[in-house]
Kinemage of the C-alpha trace (Angstrom):
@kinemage 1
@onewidth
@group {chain A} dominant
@subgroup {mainchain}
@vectorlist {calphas} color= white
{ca unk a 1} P 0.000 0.000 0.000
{ca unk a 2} L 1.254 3.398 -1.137
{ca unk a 3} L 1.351 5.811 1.297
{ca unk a 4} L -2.202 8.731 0.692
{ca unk a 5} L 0.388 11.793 1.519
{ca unk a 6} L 0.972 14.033 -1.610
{ca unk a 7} L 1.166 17.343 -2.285
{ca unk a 8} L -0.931 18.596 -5.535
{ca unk a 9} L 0.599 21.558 -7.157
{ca unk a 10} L -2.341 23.531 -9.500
{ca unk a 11} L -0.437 25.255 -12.530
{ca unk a 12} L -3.570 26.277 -13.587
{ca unk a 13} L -3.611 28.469 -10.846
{ca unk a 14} L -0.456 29.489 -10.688
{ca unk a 15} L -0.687 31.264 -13.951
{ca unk a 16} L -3.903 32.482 -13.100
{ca unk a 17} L -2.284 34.586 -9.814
{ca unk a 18} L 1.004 35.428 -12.079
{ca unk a 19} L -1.171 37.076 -14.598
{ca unk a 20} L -3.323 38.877 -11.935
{ca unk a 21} L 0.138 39.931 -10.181
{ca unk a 22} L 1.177 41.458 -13.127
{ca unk a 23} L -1.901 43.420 -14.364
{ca unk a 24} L -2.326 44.577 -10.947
{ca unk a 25} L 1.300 45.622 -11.063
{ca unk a 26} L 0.694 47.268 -14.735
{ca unk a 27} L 4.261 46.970 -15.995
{ca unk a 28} L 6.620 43.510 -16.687
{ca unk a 29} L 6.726 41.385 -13.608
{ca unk a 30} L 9.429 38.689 -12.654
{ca unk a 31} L 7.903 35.601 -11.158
{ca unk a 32} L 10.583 34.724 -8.297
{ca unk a 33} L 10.646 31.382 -7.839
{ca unk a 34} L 13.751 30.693 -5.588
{ca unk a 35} L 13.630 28.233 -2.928
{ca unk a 36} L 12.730 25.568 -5.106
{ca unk a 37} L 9.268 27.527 -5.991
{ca unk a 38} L 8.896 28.225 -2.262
{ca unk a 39} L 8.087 24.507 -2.280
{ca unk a 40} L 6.301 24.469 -5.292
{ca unk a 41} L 8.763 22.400 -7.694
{ca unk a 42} L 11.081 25.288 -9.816
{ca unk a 43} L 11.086 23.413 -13.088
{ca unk a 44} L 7.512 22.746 -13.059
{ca unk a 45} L 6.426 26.228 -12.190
{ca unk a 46} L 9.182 27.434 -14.654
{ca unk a 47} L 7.846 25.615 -17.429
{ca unk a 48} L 3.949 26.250 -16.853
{ca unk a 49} L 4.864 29.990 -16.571
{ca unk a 50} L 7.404 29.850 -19.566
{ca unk a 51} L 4.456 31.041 -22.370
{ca unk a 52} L 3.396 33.893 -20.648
{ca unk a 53} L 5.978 35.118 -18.217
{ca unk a 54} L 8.435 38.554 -18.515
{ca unk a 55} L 11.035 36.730 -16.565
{ca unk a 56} L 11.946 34.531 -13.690
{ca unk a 57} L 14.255 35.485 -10.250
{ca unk a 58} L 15.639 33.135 -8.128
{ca unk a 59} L 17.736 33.621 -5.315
{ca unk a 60} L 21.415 32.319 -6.287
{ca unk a 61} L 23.337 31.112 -9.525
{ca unk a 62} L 22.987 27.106 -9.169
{ca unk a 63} L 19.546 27.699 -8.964
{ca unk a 64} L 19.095 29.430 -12.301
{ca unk a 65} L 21.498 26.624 -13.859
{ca unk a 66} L 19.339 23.896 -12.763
{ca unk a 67} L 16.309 25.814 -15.166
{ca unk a 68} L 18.610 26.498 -17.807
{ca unk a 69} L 19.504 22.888 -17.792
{ca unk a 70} L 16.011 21.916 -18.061
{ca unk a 71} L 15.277 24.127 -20.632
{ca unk a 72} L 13.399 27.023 -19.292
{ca unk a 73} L 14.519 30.217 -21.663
{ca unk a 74} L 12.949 33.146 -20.619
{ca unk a 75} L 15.296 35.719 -18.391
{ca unk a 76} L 16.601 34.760 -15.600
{ca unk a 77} L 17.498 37.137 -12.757
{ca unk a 78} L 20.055 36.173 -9.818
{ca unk a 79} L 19.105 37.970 -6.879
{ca unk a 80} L 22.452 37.588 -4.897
{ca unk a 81} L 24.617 37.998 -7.615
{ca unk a 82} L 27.446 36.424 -8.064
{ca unk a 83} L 30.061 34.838 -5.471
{ca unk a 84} L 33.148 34.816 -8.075
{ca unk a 85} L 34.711 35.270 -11.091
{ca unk a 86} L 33.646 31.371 -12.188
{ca unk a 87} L 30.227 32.373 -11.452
{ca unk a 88} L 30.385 35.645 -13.655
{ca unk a 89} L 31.451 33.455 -16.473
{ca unk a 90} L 29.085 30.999 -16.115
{ca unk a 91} L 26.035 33.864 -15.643
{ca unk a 92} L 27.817 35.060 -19.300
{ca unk a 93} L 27.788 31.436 -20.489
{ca unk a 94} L 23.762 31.211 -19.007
{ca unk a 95} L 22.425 34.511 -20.231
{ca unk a 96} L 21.807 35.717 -16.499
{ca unk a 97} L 20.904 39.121 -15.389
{ca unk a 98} L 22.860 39.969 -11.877
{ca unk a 99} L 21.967 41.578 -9.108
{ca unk a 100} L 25.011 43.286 -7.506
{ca unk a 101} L 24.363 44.985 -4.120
{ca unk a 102} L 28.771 45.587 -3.049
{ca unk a 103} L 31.492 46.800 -4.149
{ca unk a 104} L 33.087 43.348 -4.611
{ca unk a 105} L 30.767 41.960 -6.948
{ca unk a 106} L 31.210 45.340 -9.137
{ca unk a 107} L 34.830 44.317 -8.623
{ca unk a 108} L 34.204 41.048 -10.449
{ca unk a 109} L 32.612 42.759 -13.342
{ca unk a 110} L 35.256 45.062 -13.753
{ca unk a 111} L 37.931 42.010 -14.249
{ca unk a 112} L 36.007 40.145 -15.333
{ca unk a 113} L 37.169 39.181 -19.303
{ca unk a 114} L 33.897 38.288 -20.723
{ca unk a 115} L 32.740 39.676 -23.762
{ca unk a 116} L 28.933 40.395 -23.114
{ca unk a 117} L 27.278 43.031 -22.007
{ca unk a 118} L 25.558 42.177 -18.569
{ca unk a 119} L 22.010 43.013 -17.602
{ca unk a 120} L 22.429 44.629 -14.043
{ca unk a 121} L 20.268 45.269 -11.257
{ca unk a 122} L 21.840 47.911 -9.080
{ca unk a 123} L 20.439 47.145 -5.350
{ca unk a 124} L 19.862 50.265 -3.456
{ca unk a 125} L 19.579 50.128 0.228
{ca unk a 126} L 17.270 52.309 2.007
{ca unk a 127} L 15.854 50.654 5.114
{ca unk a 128} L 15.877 47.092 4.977
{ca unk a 129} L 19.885 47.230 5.956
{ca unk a 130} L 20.686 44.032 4.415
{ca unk a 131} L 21.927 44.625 1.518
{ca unk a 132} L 22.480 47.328 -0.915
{ca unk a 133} L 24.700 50.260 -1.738
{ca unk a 134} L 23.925 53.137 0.564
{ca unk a 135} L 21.338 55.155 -1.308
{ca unk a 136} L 24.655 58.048 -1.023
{ca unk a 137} L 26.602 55.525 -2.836
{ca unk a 138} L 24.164 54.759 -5.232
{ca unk a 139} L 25.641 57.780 -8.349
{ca unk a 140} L 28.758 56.509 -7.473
{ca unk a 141} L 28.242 52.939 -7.790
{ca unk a 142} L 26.017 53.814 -10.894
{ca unk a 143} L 29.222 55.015 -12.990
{ca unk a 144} L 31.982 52.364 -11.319
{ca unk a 145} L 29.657 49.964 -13.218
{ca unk a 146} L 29.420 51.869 -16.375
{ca unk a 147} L 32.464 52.743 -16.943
{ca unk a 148} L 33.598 48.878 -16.396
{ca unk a 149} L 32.489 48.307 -20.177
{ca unk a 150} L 30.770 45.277 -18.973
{ca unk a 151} L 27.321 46.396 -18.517
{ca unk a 152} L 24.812 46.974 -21.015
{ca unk a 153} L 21.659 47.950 -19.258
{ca unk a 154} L 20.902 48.835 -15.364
{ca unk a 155} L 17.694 48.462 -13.385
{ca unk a 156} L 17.595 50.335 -10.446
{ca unk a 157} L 15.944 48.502 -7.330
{ca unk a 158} L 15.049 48.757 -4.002
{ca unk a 159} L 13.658 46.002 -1.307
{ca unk a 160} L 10.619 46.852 1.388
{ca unk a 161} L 10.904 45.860 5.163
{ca unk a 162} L 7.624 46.407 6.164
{ca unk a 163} L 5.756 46.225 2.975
{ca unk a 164} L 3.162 43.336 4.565
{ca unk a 165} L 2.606 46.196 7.537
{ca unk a 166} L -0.359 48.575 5.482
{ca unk a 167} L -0.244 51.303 6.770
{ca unk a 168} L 3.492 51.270 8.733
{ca unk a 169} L 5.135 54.630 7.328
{ca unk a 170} L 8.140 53.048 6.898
{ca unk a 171} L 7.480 51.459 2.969
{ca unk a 172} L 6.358 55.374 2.108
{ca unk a 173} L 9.464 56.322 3.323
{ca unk a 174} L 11.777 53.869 1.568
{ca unk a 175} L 10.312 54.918 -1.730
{ca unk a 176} L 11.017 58.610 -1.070
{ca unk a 177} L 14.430 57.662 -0.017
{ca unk a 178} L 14.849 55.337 -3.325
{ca unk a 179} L 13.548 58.251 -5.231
{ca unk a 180} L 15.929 60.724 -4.294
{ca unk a 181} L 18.363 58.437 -4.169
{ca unk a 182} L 18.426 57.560 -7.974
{ca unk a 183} L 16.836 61.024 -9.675
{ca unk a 184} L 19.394 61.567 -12.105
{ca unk a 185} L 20.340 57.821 -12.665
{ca unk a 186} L 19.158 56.487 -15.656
{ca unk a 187} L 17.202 53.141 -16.044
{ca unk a 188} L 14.083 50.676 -15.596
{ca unk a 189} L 13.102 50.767 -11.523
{ca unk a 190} L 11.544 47.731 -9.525
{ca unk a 191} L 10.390 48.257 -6.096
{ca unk a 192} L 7.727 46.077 -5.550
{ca unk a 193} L 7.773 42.203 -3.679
{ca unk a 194} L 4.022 40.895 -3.645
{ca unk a 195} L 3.230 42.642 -0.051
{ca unk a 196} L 4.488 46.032 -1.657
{ca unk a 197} L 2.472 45.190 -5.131
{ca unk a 198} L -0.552 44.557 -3.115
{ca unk a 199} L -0.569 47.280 -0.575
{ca unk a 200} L 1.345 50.072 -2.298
{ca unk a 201} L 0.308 51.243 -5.548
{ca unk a 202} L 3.156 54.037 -5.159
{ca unk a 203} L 5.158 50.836 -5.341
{ca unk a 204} L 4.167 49.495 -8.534
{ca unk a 205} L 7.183 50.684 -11.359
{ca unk a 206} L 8.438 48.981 -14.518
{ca unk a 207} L 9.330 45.735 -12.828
{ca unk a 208} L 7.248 43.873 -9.968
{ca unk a 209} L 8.895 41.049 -8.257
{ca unk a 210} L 5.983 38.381 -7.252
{ca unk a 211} L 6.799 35.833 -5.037
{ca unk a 212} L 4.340 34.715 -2.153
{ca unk a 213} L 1.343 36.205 -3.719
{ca unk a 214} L 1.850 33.848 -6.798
{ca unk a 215} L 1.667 30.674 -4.772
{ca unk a 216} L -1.532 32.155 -3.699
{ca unk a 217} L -0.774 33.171 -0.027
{ca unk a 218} L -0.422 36.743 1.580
{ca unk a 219} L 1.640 37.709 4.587
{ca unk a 220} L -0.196 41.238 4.933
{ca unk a 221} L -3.072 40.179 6.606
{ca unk a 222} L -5.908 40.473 4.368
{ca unk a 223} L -7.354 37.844 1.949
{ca unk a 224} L -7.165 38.523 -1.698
{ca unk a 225} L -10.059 37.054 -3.439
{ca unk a 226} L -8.313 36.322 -6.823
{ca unk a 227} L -5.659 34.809 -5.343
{ca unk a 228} L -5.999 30.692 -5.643
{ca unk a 229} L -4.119 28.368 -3.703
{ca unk a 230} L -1.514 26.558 -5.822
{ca unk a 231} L -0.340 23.899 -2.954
{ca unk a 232} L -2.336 21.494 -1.646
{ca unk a 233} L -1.059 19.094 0.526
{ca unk a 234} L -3.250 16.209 1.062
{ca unk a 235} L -3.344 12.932 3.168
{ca unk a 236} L -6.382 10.740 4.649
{ca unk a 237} L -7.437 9.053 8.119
{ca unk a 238} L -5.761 5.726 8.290
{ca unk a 239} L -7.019 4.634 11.617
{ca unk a 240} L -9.655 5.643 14.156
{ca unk a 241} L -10.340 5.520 18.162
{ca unk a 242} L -12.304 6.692 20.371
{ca unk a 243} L -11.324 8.471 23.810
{ca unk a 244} L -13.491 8.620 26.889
{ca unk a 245} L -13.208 11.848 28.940
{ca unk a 246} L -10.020 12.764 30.798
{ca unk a 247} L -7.825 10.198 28.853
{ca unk a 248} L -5.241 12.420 27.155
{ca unk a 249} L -3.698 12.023 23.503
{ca unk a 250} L -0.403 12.433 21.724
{ca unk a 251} L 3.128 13.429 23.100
{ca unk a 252} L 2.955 15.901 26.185
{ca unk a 253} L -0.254 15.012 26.764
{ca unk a 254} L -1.374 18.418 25.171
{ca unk a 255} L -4.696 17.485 24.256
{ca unk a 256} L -7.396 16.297 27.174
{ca unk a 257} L -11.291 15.106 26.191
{ca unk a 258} L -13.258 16.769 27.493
{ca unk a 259} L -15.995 14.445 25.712
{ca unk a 260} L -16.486 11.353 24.351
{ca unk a 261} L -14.166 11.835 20.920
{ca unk a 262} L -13.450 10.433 17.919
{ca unk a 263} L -9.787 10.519 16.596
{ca unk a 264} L -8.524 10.353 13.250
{ca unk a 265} L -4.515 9.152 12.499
{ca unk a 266} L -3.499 11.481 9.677
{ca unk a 267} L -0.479 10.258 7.643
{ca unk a 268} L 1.090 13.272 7.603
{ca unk a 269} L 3.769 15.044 9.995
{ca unk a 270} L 6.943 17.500 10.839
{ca unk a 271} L 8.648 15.290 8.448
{ca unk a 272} L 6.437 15.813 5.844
{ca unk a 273} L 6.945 19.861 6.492
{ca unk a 274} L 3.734 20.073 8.811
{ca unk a 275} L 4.484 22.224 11.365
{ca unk a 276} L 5.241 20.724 14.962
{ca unk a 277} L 4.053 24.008 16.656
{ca unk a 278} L 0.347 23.568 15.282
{ca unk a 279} L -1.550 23.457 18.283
{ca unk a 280} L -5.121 21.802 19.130
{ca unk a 281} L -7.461 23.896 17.010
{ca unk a 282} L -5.294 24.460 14.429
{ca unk a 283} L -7.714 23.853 11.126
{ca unk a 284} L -7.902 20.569 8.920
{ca unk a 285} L -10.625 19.615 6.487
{ca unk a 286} L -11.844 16.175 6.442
{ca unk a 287} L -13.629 15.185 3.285
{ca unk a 288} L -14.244 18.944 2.718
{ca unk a 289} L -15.358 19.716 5.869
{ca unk a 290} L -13.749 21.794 8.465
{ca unk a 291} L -12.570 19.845 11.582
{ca unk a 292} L -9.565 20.553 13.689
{ca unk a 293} L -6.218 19.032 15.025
{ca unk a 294} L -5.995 17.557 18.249
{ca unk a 295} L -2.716 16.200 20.041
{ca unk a 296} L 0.521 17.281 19.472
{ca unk a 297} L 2.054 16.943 15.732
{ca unk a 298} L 4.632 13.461 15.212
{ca unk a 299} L 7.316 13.082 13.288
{ca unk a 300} L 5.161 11.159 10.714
{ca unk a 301} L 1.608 11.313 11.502
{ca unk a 302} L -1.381 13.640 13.530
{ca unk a 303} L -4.328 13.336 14.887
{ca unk a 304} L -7.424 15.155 13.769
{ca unk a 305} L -11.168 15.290 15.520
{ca unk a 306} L -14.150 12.982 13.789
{ca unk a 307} L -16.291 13.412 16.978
{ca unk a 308} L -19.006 15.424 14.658
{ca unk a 309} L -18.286 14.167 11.237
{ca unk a 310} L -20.247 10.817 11.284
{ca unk a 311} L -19.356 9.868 8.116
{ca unk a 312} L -15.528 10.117 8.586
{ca unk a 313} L -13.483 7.012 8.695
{ca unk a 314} L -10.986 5.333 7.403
{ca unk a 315} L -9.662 6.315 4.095
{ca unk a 316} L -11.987 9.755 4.227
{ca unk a 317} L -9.872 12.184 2.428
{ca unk a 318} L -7.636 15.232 4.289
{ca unk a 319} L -6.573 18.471 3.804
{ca unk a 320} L -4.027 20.155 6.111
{ca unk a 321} L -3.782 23.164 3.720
{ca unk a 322} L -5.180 23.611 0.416
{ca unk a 323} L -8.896 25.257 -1.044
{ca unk a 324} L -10.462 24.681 1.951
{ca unk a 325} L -8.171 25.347 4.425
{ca unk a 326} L -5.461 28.417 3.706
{ca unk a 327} L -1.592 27.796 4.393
{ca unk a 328} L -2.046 31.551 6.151
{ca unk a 329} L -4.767 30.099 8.143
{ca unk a 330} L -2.072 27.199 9.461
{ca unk a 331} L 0.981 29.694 9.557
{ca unk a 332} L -0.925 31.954 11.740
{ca unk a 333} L -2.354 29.352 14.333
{ca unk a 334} L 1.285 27.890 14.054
{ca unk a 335} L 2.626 31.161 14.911
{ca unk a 336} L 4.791 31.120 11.549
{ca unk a 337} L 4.753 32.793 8.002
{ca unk a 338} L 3.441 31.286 5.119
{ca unk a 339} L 6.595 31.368 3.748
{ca unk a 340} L 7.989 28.906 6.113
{ca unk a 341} L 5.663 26.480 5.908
{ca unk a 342} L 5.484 26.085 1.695
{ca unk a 343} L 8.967 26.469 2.093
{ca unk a 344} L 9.066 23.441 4.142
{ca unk a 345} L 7.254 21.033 2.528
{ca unk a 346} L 8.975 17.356 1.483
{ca unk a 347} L 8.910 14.105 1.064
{ca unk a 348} L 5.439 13.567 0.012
{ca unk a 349} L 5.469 12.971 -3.669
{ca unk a 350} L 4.502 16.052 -5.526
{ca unk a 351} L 1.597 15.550 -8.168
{ca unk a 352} L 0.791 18.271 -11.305
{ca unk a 353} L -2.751 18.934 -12.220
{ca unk a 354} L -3.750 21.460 -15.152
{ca unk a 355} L -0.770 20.965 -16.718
{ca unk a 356} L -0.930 22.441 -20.851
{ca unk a 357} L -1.122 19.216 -22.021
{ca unk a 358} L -4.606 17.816 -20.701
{ca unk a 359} L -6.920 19.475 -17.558
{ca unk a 360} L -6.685 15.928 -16.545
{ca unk a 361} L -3.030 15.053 -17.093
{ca unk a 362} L -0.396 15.270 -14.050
{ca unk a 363} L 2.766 16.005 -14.607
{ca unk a 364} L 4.950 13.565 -11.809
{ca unk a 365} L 7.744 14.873 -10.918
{ca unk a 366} L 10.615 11.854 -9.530
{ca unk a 367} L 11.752 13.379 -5.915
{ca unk a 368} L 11.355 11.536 -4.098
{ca unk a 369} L 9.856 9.129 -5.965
{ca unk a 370} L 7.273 8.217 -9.047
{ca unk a 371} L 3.337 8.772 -8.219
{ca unk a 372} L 0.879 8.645 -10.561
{ca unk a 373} L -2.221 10.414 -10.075
């Protein structure tokens, strides 16, 4: 017997939130999909957003070779640049567009001995204090790459700290900051990450940089009705029990009945990138309908409450997040992001639906291993 857990990935929807992302945006949008698609599956989401996509962003070099390698065309920008001079000849060698946010990495370009002109995205700190040039350095850093004769084209970009905060002052003020900063520079602009696309339209300049928002989740605490969950990861009950009232269930004890209650043994775990911290409460749909968990989360499985879902038993279908259930509803009775959890998601099998070839058709990807379905 195969084991129920899998994690259904909707490209159907995923285009559907890239295309409202960038029409809500109103110039050319890069879908960033580092971090493996935040969980999603790169490749896959690469090649279901190839046809209609401006351009993709992930976070470091190896992660743009692996979609070069599988054939994914469309621009490809490296948000932390490059390391080293091997990596600046491979991002010629790739077609890459670099990020470079330090005086080293203009370094690089400025030895470097390739031949192309590189696509550059000056970072400009002014808040976040990560990284970034100084918005005083910013003229300055502007003509050391210039004059390198390596560059062909510069956009000029900025990154938000409190973007998922509406209201917070702070995003108003990085934009003022940003446009002082680069007044007589020159060049395309990109400000906005999803929480700065969907809460400041101040924001929204020739490039938007969707991440979150295109997986269909939010972090700035409002629901966004044409967003659709991409991720749904799915198990079912494999075993039932009853508990009388007082006995207590799980590790630590956490959960107590105060009833007579039905449990349901979920399949699903930490391992499997539930998170551990979910407490009793936390929401789970059982055959569509919304239960909750009870107990404390294993390694491998959970336990969920059938005490008013007569129907439920074993082999009744579940969904920890999904249509029913949002990932933000989970993250925030988890005390975690959204982020974190898609982020975290593994070893179930992950299973296409929508794909271009057939509504009905899944795409199977092989890690971590085959699954039809």
């Amino acid at each position: 017997m195969t084991r129920p857990t899998q994690i259904r990935i909707d490209v159907a929807a995923l285009r559907a939130n890239y295309l409202f992302a960038r029409g809500l945006h109103g110039g050319r949008a890069l879908a960033v999909i580092k971090a493996d698609a935040y969980g999603h599956g790169a490749v896959a989401c690469a090649q279901a957003l190839s046809a209609v996509v401006d351009g993709f962003a992930v976070a470091f070099l190896d992660e743009a070779r692996t979609l070069r390698e599988a054939g994914v065309r469309n621009p490809i920008l490296v948000l932390e640049g490059a390391f080293n001079a091997s990596e600046i000849k491979l991002a010629q060698q790739l077609d890459l567009w670099l990020v470079v946010h330090h005086d080293e990495q203009i370094r690089l370009l400025q030895e470097s001995p390739a031949q192309a002109r590189f696509n550059v995205w000056l970072k400009i700190d002014t808040g976040m204090s990560r990284a970034g040039f100084k918005s005083s350095d910013a003229t300055g850093a502007h003509e050391r790459l210039l004059s390198s004769g390596k560059v062909g084209s510069i956009t000029l970009m900025t990154h938000f700290a409190r973007a998922d905060e509406p209201g917070v002052p702070m995003t108003v003020q990085q934009i003022d900051l940003f446009d002082k900063a680069t007044a007589s520079l020159p060049g395309e602009r990109s400000l906005s990450n999803s929480a700065g696309l969907l809460t400041t339209p101040a924001a929204r300049r020739d490039w938007g940089r969707p991440g979150l928002m295109l997986y269909g989740a939010t972090t700035h605490g409002a629901e966004v009705p044409e967003l659709q969950p991409v991720m749904s990861f799915e198990s079912s009950v494999f075993a039932t029990r009853t508990l009388e009232p007082g006995e207590s269930l799980g590790y630590g004890a956490t959960f107590v009945a105060s009833r007579r209650t039905r449990v349901g043994l979920v399949c699903a775990g930490y391992a499997d990138g539930y998170p551990q911290t979910a407490p009793n409460g936390t929401p789970v749909a059982v055959d569509g309908q919304t239960t909750a968990l009870i107990g404390r989360v294993s390694m491998d499985m959970l336990t969920v409450d059938l005490t008013d879902l007569p129907d439920a038993d074993i082999g009744s279908s579940v969904e920890l997040w999904g249509r029913n259930i949002s990932v933000g509803a989970v993250a925030r009775a988890s005390a975690r992001s959204p982020y974190e959890l898609l982020c975290a998601v593994r070893r179930a099998p992950r299973v296409y639906l929508n794909t271009e070839n057939s509504e009905d058709h899944c795409e199977i990807l092989s890690w971590p291993r085959v699954r039809t379905g």
